[in-house]
N, CA, C and O atoms as a GROMACS GRO file, in nm:
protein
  448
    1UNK      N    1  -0.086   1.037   1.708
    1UNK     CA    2  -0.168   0.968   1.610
    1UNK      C    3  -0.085   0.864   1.537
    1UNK      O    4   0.022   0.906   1.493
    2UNK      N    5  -0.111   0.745   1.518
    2UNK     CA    6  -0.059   0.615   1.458
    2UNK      C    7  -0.072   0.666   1.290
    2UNK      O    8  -0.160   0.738   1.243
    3UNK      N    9   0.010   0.623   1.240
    3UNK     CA   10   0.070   0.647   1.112
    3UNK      C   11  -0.048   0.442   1.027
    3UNK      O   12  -0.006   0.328   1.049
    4UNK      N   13  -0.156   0.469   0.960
    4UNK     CA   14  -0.188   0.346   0.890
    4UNK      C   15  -0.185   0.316   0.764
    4UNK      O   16  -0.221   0.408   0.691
    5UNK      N   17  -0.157   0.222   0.712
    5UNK     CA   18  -0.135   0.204   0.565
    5UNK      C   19  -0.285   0.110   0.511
    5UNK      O   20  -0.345   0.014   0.559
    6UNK      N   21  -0.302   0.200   0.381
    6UNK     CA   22  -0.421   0.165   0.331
    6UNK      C   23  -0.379   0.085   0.152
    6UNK      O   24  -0.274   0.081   0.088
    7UNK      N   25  -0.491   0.042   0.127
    7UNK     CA   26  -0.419  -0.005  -0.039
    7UNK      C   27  -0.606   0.073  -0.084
    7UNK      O   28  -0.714   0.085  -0.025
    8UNK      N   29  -0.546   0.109  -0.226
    8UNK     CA   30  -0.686   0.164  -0.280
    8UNK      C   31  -0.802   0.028  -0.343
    8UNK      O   32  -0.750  -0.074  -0.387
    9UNK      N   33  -0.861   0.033  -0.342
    9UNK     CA   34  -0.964  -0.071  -0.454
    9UNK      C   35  -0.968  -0.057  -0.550
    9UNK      O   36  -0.955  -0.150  -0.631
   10UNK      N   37  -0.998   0.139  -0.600
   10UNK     CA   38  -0.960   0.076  -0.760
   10UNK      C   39  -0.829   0.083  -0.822
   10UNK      O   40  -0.826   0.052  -0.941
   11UNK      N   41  -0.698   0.123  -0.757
   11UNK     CA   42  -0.616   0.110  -0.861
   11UNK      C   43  -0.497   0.068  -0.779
   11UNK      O   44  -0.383   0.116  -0.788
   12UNK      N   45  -0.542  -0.034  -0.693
   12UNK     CA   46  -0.406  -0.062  -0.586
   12UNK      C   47  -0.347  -0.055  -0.528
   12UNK      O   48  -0.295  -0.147  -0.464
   13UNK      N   49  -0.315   0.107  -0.520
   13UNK     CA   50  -0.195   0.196  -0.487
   13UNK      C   51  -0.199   0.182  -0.347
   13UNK      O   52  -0.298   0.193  -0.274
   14UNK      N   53  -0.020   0.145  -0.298
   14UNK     CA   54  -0.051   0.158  -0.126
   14UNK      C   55   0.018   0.300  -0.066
   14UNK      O   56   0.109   0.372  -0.107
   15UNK      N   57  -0.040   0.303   0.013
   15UNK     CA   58  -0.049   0.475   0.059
   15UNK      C   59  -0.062   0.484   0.198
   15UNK      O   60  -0.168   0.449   0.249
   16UNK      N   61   0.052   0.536   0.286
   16UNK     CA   62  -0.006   0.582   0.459
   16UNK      C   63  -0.059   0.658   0.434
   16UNK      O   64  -0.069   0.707   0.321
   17UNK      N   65  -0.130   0.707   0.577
   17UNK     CA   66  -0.174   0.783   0.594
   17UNK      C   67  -0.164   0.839   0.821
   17UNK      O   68  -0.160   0.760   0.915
   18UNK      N   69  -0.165   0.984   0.827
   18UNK     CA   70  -0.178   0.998   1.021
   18UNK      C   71  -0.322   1.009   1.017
   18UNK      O   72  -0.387   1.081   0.942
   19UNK      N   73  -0.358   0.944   1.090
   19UNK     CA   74  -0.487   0.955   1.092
   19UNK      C   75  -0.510   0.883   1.246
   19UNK      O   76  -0.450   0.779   1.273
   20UNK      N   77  -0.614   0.956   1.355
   20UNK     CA   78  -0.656   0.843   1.477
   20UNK      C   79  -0.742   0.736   1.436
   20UNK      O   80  -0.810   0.734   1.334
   21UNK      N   81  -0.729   0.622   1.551
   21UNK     CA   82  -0.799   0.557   1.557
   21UNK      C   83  -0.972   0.547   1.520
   21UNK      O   84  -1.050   0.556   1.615
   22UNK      N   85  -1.024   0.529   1.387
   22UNK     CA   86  -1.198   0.475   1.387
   22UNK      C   87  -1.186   0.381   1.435
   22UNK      O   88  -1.092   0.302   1.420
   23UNK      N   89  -1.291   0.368   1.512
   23UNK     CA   90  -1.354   0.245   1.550
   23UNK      C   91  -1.428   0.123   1.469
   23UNK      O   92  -1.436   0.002   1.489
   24UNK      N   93  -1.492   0.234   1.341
   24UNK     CA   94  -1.555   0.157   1.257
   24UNK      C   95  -1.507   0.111   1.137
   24UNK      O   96  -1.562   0.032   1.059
   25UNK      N   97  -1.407   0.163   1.129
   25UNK     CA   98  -1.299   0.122   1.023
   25UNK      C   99  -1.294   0.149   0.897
   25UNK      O  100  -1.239   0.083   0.809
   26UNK      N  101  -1.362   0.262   0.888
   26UNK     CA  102  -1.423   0.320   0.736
   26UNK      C  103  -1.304   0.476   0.744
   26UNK      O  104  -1.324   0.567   0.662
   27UNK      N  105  -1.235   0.484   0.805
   27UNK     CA  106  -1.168   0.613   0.828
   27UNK      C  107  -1.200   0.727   0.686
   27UNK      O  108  -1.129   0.738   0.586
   28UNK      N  109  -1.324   0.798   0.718
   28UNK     CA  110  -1.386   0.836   0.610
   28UNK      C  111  -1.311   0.954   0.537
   28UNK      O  112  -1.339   0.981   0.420
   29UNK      N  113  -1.199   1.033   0.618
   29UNK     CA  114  -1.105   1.123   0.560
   29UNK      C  115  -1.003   1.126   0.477
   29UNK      O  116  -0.943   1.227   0.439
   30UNK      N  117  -0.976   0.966   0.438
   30UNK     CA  118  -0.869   0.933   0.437
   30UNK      C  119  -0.909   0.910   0.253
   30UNK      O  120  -0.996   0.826   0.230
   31UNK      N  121  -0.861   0.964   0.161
   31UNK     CA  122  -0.811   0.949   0.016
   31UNK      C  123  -0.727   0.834  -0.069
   31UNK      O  124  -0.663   0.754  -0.001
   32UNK      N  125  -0.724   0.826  -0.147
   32UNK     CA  126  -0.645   0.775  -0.277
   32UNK      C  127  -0.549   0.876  -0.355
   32UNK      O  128  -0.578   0.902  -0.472
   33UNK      N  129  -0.453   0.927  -0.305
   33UNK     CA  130  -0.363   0.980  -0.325
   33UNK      C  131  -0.351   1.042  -0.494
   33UNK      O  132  -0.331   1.150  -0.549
   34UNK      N  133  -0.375   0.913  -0.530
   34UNK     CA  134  -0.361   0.900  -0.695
   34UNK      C  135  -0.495   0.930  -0.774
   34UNK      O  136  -0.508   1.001  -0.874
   35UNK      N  137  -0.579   0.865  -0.713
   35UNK     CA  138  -0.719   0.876  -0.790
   35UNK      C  139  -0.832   0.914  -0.710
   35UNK      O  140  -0.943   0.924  -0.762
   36UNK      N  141  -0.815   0.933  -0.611
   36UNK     CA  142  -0.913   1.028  -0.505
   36UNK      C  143  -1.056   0.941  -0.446
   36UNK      O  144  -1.154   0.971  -0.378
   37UNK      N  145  -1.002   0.818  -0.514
   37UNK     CA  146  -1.104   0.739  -0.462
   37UNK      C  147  -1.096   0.717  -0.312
   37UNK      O  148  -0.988   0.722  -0.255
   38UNK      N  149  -1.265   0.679  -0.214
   38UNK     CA  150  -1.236   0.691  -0.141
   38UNK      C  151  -1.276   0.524  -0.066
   38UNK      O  152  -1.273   0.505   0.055
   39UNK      N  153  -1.304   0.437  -0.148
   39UNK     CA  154  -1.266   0.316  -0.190
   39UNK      C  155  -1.088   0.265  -0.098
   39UNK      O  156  -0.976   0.312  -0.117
   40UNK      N  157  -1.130   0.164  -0.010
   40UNK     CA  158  -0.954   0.144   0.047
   40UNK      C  159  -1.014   0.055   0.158
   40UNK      O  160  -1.120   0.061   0.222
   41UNK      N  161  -0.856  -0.074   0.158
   41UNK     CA  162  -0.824  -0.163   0.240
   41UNK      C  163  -0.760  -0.109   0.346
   41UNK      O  164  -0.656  -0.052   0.314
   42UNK      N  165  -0.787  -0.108   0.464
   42UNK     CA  166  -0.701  -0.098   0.550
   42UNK      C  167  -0.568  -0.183   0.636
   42UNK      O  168  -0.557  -0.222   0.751
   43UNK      N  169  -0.476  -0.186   0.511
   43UNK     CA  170  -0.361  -0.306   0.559
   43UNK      C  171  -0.307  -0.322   0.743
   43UNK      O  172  -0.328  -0.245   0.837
   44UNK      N  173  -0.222  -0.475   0.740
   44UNK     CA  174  -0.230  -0.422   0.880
   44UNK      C  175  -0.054  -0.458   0.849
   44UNK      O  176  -0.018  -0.508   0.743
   45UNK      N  177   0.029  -0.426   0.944
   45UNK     CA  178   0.168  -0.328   0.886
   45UNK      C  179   0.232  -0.326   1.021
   45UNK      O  180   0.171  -0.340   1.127
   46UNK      N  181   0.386  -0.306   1.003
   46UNK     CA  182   0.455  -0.326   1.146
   46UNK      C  183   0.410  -0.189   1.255
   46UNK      O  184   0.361  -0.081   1.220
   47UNK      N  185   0.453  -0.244   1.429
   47UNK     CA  186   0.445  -0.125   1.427
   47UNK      C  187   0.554  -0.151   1.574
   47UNK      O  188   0.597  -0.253   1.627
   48UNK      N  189   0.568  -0.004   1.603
   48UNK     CA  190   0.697   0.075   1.657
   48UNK      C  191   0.707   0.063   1.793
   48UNK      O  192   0.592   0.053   1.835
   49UNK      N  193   0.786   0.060   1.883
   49UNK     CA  194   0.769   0.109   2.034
   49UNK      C  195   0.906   0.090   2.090
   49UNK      O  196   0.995   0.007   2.072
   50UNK      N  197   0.889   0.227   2.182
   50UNK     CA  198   1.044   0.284   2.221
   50UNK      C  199   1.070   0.249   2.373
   50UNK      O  200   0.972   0.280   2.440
   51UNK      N  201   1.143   0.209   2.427
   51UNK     CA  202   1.135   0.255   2.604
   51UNK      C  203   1.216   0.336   2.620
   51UNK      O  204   1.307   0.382   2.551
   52UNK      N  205   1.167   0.357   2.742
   52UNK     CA  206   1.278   0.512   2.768
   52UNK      C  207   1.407   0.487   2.839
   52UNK      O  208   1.499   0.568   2.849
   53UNK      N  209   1.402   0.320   2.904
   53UNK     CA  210   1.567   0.261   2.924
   53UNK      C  211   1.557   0.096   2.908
   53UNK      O  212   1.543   0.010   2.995
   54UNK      N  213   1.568   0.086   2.802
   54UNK     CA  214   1.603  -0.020   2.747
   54UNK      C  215   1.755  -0.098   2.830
   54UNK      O  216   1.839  -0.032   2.891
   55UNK      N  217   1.758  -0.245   2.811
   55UNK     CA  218   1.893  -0.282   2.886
   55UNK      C  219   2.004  -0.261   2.776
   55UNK      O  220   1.983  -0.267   2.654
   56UNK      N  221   2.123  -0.235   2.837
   56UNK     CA  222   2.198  -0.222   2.713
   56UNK      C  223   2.258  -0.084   2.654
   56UNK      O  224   2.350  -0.069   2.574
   57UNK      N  225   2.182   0.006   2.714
   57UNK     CA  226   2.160   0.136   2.710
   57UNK      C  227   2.252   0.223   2.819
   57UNK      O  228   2.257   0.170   2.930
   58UNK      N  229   2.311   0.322   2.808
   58UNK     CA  230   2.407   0.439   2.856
   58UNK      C  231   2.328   0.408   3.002
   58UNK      O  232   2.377   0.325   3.079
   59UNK      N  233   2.216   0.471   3.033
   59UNK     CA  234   2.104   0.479   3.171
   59UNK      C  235   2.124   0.338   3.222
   59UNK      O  236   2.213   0.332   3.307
   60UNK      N  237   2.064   0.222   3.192
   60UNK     CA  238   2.054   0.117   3.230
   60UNK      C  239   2.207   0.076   3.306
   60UNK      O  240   2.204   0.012   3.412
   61UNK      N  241   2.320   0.110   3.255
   61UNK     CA  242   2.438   0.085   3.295
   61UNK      C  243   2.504   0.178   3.346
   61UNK      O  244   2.621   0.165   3.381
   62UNK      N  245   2.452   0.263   3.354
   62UNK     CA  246   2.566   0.394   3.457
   62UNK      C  247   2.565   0.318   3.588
   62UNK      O  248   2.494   0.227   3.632
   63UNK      N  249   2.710   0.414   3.656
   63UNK     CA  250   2.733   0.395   3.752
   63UNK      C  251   2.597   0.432   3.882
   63UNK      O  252   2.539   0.352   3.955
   64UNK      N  253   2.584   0.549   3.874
   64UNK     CA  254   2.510   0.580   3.937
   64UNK      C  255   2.341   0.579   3.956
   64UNK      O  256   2.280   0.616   4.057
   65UNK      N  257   2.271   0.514   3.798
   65UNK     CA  258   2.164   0.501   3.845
   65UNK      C  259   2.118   0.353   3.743
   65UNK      O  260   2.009   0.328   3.691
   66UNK      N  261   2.250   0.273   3.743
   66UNK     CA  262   2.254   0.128   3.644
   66UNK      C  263   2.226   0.018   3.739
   66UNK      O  264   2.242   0.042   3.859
   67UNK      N  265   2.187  -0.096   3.703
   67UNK     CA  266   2.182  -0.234   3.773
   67UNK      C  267   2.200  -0.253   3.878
   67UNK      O  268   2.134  -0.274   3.980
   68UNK      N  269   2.365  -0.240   3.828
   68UNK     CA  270   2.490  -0.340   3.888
   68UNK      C  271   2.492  -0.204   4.016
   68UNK      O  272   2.548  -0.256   4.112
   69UNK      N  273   2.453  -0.049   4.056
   69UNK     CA  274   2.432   0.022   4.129
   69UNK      C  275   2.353  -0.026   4.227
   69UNK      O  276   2.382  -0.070   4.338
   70UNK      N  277   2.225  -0.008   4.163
   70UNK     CA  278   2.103  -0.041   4.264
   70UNK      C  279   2.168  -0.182   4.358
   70UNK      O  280   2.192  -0.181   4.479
   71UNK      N  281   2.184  -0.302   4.258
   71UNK     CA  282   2.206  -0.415   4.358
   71UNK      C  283   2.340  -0.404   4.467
   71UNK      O  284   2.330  -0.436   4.585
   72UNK      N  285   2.465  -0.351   4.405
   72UNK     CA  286   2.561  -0.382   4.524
   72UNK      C  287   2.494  -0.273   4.642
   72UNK      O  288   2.432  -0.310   4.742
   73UNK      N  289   2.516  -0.157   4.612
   73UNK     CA  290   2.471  -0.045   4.670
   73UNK      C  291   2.401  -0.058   4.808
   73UNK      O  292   2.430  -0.016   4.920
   74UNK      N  293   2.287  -0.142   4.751
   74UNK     CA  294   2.182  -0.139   4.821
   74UNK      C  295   2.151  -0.277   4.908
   74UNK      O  296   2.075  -0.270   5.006
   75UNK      N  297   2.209  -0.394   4.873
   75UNK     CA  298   2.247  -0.491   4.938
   75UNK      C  299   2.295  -0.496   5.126
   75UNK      O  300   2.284  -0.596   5.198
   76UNK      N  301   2.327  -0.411   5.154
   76UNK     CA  302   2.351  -0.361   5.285
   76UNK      C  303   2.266  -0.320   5.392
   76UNK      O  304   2.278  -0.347   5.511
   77UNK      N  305   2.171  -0.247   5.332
   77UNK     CA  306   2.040  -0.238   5.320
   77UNK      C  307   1.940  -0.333   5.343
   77UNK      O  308   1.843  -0.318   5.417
   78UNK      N  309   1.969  -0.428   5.278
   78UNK     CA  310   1.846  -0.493   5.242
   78UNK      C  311   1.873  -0.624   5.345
   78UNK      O  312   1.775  -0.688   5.382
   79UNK      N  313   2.011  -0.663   5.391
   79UNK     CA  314   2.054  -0.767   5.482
   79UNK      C  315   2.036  -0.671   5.662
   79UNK      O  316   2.011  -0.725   5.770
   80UNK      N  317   2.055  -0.552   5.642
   80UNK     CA  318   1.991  -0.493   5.829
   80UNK      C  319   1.860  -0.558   5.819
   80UNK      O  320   1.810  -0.638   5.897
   81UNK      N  321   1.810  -0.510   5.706
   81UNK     CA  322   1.635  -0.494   5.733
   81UNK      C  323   1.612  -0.654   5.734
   81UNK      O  324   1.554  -0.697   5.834
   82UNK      N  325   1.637  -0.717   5.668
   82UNK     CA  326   1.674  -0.870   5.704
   82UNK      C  327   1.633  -0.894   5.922
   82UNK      O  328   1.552  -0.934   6.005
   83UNK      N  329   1.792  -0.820   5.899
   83UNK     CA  330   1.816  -0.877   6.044
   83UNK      C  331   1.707  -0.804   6.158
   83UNK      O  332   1.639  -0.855   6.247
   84UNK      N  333   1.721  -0.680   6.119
   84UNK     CA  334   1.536  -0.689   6.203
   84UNK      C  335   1.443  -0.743   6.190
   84UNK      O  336   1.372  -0.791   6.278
   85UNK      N  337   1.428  -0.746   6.087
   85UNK     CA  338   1.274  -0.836   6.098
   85UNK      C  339   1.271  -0.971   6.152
   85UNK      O  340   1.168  -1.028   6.187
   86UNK      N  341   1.382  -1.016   6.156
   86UNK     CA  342   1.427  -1.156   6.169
   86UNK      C  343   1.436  -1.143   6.369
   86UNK      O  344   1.408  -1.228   6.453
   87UNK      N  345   1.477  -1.027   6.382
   87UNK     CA  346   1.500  -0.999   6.559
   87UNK      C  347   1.343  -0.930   6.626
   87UNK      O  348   1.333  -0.916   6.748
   88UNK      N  349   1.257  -0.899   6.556
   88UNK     CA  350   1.170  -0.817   6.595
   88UNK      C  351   1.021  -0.927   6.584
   88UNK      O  352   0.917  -0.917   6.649
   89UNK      N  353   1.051  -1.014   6.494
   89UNK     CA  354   0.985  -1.158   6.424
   89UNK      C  355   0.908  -1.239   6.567
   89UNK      O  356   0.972  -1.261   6.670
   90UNK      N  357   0.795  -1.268   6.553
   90UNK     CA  358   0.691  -1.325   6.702
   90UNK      C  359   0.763  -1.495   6.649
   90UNK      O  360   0.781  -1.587   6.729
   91UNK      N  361   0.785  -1.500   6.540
   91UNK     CA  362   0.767  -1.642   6.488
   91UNK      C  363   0.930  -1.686   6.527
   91UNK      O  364   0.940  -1.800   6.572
   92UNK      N  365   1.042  -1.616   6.514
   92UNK     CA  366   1.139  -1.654   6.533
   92UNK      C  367   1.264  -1.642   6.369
   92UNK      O  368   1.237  -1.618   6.252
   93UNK      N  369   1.372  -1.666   6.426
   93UNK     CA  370   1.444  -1.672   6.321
   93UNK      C  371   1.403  -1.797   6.179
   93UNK      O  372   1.446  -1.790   6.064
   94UNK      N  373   1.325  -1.886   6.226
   94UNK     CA  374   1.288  -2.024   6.108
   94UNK      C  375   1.132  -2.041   6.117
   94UNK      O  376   1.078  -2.147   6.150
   95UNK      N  377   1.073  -1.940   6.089
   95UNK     CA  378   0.913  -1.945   6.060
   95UNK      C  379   0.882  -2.072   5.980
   95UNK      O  380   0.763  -2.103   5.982
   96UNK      N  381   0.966  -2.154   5.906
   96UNK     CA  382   0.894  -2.280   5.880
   96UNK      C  383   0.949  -2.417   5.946
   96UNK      O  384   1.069  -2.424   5.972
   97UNK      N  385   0.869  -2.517   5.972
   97UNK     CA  386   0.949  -2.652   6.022
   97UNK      C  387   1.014  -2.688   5.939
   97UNK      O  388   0.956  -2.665   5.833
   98UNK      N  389   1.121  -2.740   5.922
   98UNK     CA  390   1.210  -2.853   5.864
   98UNK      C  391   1.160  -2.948   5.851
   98UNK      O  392   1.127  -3.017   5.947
   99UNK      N  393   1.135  -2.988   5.691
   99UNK     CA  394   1.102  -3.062   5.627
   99UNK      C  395   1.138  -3.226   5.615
   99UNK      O  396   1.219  -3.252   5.526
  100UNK      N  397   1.103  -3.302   5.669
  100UNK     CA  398   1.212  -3.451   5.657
  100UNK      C  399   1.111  -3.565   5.660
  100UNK      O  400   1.034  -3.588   5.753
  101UNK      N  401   1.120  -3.626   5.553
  101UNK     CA  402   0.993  -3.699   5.559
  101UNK      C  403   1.048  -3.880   5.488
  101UNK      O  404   0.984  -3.970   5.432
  102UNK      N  405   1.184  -3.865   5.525
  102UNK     CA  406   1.295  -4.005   5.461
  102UNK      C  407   1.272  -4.046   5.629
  102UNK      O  408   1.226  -4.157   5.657
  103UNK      N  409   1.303  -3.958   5.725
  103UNK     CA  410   1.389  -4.048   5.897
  103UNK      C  411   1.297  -4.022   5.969
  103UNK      O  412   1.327  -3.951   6.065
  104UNK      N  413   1.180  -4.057   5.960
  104UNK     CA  414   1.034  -4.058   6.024
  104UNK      C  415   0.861  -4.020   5.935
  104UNK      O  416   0.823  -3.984   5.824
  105UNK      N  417   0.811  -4.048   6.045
  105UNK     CA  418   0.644  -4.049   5.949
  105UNK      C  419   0.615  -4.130   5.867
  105UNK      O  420   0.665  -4.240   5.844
  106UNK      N  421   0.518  -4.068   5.811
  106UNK     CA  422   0.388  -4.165   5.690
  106UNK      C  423   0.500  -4.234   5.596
  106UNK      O  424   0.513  -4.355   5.611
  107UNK      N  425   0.594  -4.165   5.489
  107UNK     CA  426   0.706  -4.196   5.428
  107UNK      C  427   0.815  -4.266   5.448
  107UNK      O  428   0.904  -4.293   5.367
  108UNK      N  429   0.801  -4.305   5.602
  108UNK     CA  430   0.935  -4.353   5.651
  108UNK      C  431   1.042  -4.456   5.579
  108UNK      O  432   1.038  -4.574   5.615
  109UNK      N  433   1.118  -4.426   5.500
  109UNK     CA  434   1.231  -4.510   5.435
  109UNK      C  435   1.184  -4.525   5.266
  109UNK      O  436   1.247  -4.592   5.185
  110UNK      N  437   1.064  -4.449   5.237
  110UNK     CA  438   1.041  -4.441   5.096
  110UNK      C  439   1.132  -4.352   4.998
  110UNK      O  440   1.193  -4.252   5.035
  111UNK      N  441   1.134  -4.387   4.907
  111UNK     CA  442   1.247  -4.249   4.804
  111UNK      C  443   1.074  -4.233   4.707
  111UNK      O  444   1.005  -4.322   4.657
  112UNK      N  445   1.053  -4.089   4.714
  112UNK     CA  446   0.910  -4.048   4.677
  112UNK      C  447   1.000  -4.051   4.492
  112UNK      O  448   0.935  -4.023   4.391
   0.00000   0.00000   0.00000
């Protein structure tokens, strides 16, 4: 449950409160601490959030399950699977044409 801060109407006072989410915004349980009025603004107020591995952090940087792990580690990996796909490939090792559009064609001798 979110922690909200209210101010009273009649006598000012600002006051949290745990309370869930209304929808309608009248959070009808919710008091005046001081004067029991049930009279209140519902301020709007910072709010919080944690991750569970932030960068920068013990986890994020270990050896064994940090960054700089995953990438060298796994880099070896990731250049086989490269090379199969690249050997197993209908299209070939350069699935796109080479681009040149200065030493022939529509462009010929233009600087775009």
């Amino acid at each position: 449950m979110p922690i909200y801060e209210f101010q009273c109407k009649d006598c000012d006072l600002i006051y949290e409160e745990l309370v869930s989410f209304d929808k309608t915004g009248k959070y009808k349980g919710v008091v005046c601490p001081k004067c029991e009025s049930k009279k209140k603004f519902k301020l709007v107020s910072n709010s919080n959030f944690a991750f569970s591995n932030p960068e920068g952090t013990d986890r994020w940087n270990s050896d064994s399950q940090g960054h700089d792990y995953r990438f060298k580690y796994n880099l070896p990996n990731a250049k086989e699977e490269r090379k199969m796909a690249e050997k197993t490939s209908k299209v070939g090792k350069k699935p796109y044409r080479d681009i040149d559009d200065i030493s022939h064609g529509r462009y010929f001798g233009e600087v775009k």
